[in-house]
N, C-alpha and C positions, 0 to 999 in steps of 0.2 A: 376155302371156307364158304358156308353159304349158309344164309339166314332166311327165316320166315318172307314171305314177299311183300308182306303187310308190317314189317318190322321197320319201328326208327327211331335215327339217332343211335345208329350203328359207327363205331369209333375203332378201325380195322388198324392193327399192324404199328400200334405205334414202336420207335423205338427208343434208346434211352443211350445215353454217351459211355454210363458209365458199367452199361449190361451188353454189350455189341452183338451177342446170339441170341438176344431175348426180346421177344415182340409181344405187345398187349394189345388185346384188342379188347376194348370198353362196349359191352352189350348188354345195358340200363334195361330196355323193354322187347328184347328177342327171349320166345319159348322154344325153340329146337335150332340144335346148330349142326351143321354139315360138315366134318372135318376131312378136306383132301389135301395128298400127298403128293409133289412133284416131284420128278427127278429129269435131269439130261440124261440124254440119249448114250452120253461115255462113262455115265457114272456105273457100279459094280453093283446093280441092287441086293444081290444076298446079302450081303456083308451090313447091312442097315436094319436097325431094331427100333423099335420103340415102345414107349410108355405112357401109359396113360391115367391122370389121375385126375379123380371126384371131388373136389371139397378136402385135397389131399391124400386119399386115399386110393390107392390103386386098383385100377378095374383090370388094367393090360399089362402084362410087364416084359420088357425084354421079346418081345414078338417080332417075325420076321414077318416083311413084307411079301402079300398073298401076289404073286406074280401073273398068278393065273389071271388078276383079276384090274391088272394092269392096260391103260390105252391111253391110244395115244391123242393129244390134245394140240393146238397150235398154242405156241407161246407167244411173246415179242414181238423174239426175233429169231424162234428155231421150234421145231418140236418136239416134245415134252411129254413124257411118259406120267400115270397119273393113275391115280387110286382112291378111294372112300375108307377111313379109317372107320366111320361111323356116324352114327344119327342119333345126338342125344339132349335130350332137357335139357335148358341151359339157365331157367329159369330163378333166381335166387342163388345160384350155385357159382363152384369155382373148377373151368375143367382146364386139365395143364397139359400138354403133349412135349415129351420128351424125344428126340429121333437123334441117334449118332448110329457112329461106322463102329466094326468091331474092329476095325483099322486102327482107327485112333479115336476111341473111348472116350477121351477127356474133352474132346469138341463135343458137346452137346448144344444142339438147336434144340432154343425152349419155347413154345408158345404157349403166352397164358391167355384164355378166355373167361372174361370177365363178368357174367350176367347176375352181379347184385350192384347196389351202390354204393360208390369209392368211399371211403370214410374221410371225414374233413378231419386233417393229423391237430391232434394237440400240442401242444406245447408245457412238457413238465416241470420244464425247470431250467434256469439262470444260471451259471457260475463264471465266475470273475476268479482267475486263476494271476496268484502275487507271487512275486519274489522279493524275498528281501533278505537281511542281516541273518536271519534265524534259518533261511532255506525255501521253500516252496510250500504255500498251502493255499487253500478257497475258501471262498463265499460263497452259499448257495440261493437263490430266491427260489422256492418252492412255488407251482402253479401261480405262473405271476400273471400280472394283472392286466388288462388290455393297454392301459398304460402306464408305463413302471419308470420309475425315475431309478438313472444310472450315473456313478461319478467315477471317473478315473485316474488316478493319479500316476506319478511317472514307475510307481512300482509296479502295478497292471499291467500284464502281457497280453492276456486276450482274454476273447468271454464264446463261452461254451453255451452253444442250444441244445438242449435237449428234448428229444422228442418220442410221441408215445408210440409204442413197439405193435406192426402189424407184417403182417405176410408178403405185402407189396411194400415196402419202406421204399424200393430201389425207383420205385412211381414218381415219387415226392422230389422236390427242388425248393430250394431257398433261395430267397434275395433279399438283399436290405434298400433301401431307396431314399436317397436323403429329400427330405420334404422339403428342405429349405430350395432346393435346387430340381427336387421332381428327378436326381435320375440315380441310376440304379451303381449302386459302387462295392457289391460283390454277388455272387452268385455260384451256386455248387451242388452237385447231386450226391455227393461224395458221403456218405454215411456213413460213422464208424460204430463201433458197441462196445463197450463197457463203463465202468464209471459206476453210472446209477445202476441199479438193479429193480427191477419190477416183476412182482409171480414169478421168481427165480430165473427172469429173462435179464441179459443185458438191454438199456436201453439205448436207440441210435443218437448219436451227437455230431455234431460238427462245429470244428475249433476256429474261429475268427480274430484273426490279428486284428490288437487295438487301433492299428493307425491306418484299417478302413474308416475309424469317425475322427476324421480331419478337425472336425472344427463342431465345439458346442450346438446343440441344437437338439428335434426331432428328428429319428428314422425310425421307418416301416420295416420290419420284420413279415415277409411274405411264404409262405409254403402252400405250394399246391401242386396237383398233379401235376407230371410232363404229360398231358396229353394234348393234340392238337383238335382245340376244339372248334374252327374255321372247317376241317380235313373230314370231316362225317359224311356219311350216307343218309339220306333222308332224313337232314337236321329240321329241329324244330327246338333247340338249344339259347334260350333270352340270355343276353349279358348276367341277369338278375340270378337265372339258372347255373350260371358260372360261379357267379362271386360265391353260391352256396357249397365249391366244395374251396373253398381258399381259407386261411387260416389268416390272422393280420395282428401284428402286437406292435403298440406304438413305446419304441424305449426313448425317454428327454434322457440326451447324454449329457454331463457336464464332464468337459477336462480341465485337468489343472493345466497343463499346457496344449495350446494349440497348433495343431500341425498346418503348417501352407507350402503348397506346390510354387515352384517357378514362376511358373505361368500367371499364378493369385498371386507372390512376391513383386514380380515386376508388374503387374495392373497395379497394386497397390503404391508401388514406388513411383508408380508413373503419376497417379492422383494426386500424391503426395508432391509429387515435381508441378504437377499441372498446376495444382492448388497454389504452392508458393509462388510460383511463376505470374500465376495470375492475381494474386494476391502484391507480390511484388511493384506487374505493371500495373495496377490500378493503385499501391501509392503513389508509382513515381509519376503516373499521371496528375495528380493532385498536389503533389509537389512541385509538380511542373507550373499545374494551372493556378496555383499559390506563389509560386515565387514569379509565373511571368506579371500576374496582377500585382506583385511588389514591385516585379521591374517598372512597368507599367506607370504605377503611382511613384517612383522616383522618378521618372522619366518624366513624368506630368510636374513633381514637386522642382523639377532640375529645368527646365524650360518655363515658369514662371517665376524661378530665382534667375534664370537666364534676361528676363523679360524686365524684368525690375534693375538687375544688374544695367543691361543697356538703357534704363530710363534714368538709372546716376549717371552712368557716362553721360547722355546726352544734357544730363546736368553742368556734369564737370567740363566739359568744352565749352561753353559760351560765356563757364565762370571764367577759366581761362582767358578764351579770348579777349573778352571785358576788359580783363588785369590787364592783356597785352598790350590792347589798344589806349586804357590810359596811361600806359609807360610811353607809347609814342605821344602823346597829347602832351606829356607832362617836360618830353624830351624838343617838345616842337616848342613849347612855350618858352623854354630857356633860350629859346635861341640856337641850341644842340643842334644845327642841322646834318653834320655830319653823323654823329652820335644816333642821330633818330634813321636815317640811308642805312646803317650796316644794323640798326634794331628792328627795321623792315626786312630786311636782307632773312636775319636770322629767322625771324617771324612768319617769314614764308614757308620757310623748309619745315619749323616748326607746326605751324599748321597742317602741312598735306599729313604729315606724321600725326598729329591730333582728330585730324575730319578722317583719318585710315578708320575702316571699322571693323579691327582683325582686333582679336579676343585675346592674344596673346602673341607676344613681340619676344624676339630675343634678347638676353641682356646686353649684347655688342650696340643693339637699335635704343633699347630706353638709355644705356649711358649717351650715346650720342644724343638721343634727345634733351636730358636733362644739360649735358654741353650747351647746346644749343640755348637751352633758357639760362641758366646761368648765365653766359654770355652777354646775351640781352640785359638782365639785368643788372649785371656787372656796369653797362654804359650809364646808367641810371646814379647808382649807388656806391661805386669803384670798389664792393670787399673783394675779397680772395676765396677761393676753394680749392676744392681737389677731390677726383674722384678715385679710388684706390681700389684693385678687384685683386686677391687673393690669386697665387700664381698655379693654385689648381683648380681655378675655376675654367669651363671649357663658354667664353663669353659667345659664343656661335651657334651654339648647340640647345644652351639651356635656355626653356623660355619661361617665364613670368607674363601676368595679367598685363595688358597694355596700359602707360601711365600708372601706376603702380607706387611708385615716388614721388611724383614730381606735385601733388598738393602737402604732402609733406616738405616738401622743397621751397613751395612756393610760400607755404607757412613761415618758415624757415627767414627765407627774405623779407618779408613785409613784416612780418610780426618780430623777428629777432632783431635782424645785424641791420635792418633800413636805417636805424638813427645813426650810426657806426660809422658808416664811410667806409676809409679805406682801414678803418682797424678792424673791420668784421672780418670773420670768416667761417665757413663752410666747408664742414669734410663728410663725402658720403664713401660709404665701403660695401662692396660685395666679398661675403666671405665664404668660404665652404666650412663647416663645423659639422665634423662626420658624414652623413647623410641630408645633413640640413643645413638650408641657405638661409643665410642671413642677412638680413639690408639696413642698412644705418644711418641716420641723417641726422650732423650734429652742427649745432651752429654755437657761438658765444654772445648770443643776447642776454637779454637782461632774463628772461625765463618767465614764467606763467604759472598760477597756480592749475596744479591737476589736478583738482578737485572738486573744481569749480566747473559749470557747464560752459563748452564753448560755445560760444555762438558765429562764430564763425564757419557758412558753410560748406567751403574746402574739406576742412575737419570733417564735420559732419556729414558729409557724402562719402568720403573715405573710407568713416568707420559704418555708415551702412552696408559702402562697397565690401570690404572687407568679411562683413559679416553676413552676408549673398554668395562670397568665394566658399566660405566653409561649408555652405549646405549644400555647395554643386561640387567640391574636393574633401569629399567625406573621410578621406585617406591621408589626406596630406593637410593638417591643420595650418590657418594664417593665424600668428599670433601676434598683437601688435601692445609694444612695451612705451610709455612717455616717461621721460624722467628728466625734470627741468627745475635747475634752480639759479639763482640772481645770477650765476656765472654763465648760465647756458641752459641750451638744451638739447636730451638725445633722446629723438625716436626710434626706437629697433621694432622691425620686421623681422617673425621668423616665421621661414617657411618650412614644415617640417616632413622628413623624407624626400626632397624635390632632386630629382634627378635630371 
C-alpha cells in the first residue's frame, strides 16, 4: 500500500482476534491510495485471484494476477515477488480487496481500506434476560441513557448490549470497568446477531454473565474501535481526537446478593480478625491498667491496715508487759520469792516470743505461748486451765496472727477467775469446724455486761486488731462472738476458710 506523501495519520494494517485474515487500514485524510500485491518466490501465482470492491460494489472480480507485470522486491528476510493492483481515490470512500488461491477458495485474505470516518457505535438497547417458575423471558431498556440505573436479582442471568448495525461491527470492542476499582473486568470483540431487528437487519449483541458485577456499584460500559492508535504514520491524533470515536454508558448496578472472590473473603476475614484482635487487646489492656490500679489501691489500703495493725501490736506489748511486771512486783511483795524466780523464768521466754515481730506464728507457738502466761499467772492466783486442740488440727502447719488469744486470756484472768483462787478456771480450744477454725476462751467468772463499752484496753486493741485483719484477709473473715453471764464467760474466734 502507499499513500499520498503529504498524507496523515495513516492507520496501516490493523488486525482483529476475532477476523485472523482481515486487515484495516484507517485512512481519515489520504486522497489516492496505491494497492500492491506480494507474493514468495514458492508460492503458485496463477492459481491466485482477486477482487475488488468500491463502497461495496465491485470494480474487479475474480481476476488473475498480470505476471507479466510482476518484480521482484527485497522483503525482511527473502525476496518477494510484487505487483500494483491499482491507483484509486480513496477519498470518503470504502475500497475492500479480496485475494485467495483457487486451491482453497475458502481462505480469503481481506483488506479493507478505510478513507471516511469510523462511526462512534451506538448503543440500542439493554436486556436483562430472567428465569424463573414460568420459564424464560426479558426486559428491554430501549436507547438507554448515559446513565441508567440497573438491579439484579438472583433470577437474572445476564444482560445483553445491543448495538447499532454497520459494515465494520468486527472494528468494535467492548469493556466494562468497575469505577469503584478503575479496572476492567470483561472485555470481547465477539458480535453476535439476532434478537432485535432494525431496517430488516439483525442487530449485533453481546451476552454478559451477571456475576461479571460482583458487588453494587458504577461501571463503565466502553466500545470503540480496535485500532491502534500509538501505531500511525504521521500521527497528529490528541487523546481528545480519540475519546471522539469511544462510546461510554455509565450502568449504577444494584444486586440483591453480592458476590466476593477469595481473595476479598479473606482480606475481609482478616479485618474482621484484626479489628477483634485489636479491639480485644486494647480492653484487656485497660482491664489490665484498671484492675493493676485496684491492685495497686489494695496494695496501698493493705500496707496502711498493715501500718496501724503494727501500731496495735506495739500497743499491746508494753500493755502486756506492764501486766507482767506488776505480777512480779505483786509476787515480790508477798514475800513469793520463789513464785516471783520461776514467773521471771517464764517471763523471759515469754517476752522474746512477744518483742518477735513475725505477723504470724503457728498454732503449736501461740499454744505454747499462752502456756507460758498461764503459768505465770497461775503462781499469782493458783486457778486451773486447759488448753484442748481438736485431733485434726495440723498445730505445725496452720498459722494465725501472732498473740491472737492471749488479751482475751489475759482478759480472762484479771477480769474473771482473779478473785477465785484456786476455784477459777480456764478452758481454751482449737477446733477445726469444716473449713473454719475456731478459737475459744472460756473462764467461770463472775461475767460482764456486753453491752456495755469496755474500757478496758486489751479489749479494745484487740477489737481494732481484729478488725485491720479483715481488711488485709478479704477472703477469710475474723469473726469475734462475747457471751458472758454471772456464771462466766466465752469468747469465740472464728476464722473462716483458714487452712
Amino acid at each position: 500500500m502507499s499513500v499520498d506523501s503529504s498524507a496523515k495519520n495513516v492507520f496501516y494494517a490493523n488486525m482483529f482476534p476475532n477476523q485472523p485474515r482481515t486487515s484495516f487500514s484507517y485512512l481519515p485524510e489520504v486522497n489516492n491510495l496505491s494497492i500492491q500485491i506480494y507474493f514468495r518466490k514458492d508460492i503458485n501465482i496463477q492459481h491466485y485471484r482477486y477482487t475488488i470492491l468500491v463502497d461495496n460494489k465491485p470494480i474487479a472480480v475474480n481476476k488473475s494476477i498480470n505476471q507479466a507485470q510482476l518484480k521482484d522486491v527485497d522483503g525482511p528476510d527473502e525476496v518477494l515477488s510484487s505487483t500494483t493492483l491499482g491507483i484509486f481515490p480513496i477519498k470518503g470512500k470504502t475500497i475492500t480487496t479480496l485475494i485467495y488461491s483457487i486451491e482453497k477458495p475458502i481462505d480469503i485474505d481481506k483488506a479493507v481500506f478505510y478513507g471516511k470516518p469510523v462511526p462512534r457505535a451506538k448503543i440500542k438497547g439493554l436486556r436483562k434476560f430472567t428465569k424463573d417458575d414460568k420459564g424464560f423471558s426479558y426486559s428491554d431498556i430501549a436507547d438507554p441513557k448515559e446513565r441508567t440505573n440497573l438491579t439484579f436479582a438472583e433470577k437474572n442471568l445476564e444482560l445483553t448490549i445491543v448495538k447499532d448495525k454497520s459494515d465494520i461491527d468486527y472494528l468494535y470492542y467492548i469493556s466494562i470497568k468497575d469505577k469503584q476499582t478503575n479496572k476492567i473486568v470483561f472485555e470481547s470483540t465477539s458480535w453476535e446477531y439476532g434478537g432485535l431487528v432494525e431496517e430488516h437487519e439483525f442487530l449485533p449483541y453481546i451476552d454478559i454473565d451477571k456475576n461479571v458485577f460482583k458487588k453494587s456499584g458504577d461501571y463503565e460500559i466502553i466500545i470503540q474501535p480496535l485500532i491502534k492508535w500509538d501505531g500511525c504514520h504521521n500521527c497528529d491524533f490528541s487523546q481528545k481526537d480519540i475519546e471522539k470515536y469511544i462510546t461510554r454508558l455509565t450502568l449504577s448496578i444494584t444486586l440483591d446478593e453480592e458476590a466476593y472472590t477469595k481473595k476479598e473473603l479473606f482480606t475481609y476475614t482478616l479485618i474482621v480478625a484484626f479489628s477483634i484482635g485489636l479491639a480485644f487487646l486494647i480492653t484487656l489492656y485497660f482491664i489490665k491498667k484498671r484492675n493493676k490500679k485496684k491492685l495497686e489501691e489494695k496494695e496501698q489500703q493493705k500496707n496502711i491496715a498493715k501500718i496501724q495493725l503494727n501500731s496495735i501490736r506495739s500497743q499491746l506489748n508494753p500493755h502486756f508487759l506492764f501486766n507482767a511486771l506488776s505480777g512480779i512486783q505483786n509476787l515480790m511483795n508477798k514475800n513469793e520469792t520463789d513464785n516471783a524466780n520461776k514467773y521471771l523464768s517464764k517471763f523471759a521466754r515469754l517476752t522474746r516470743n512477744v518483742l518477735d515481730d513475725k505477723e504470724l506464728i503457728s498454732l503449736s507457738q501461740e499454744k505454747t505461748l499462752l502456756d507460758d502466761y498461764l503459768q505465770m499467772e497461775q503462781l499469782r492466783f493458783g486457778f486451773k486451765y486447759e488448753i484442748n486442740c481438736s485431733e485434726n488440727l495440723d498445730l505445725a502447719n496452720i498459722e494465725i496472727p501472732s498473740m491472737l488469744l492471749q488479751p482475751f486470756v489475759e482478759n480472762a484472768v484479771k477480769h474473771g477467775i482473779s478473785q477465785k483462787a484456786t476455784n477459777g478456771k480456764i478452758i481454751i480450744t482449737f477446733i477445726k469446724q469444716a473449713n473454719d477454725l475456731v478459737l475459744t476462751v472460756t473462764d467461770n467468772g463472775n461475767g460482764f455486761d456486753t453491752e456495755k463499752k469496755n474500757n478496758g484496753l486489751g479489749l479494745q486493741l484487740s477489737e481494732s486488731r481484729i478488725s485491720l485483719l479483715n481488711s488485709i484477709y478479704k477472703d477469710n473473715r475474723f469473726t469475734l462472738a462475747i457471751q458472758s453471764t454471772t456464771s462466766g464467760t466465752k469468747v469465740s474466734l472464728t476464722l473462716t476458710d483458714w487452712q
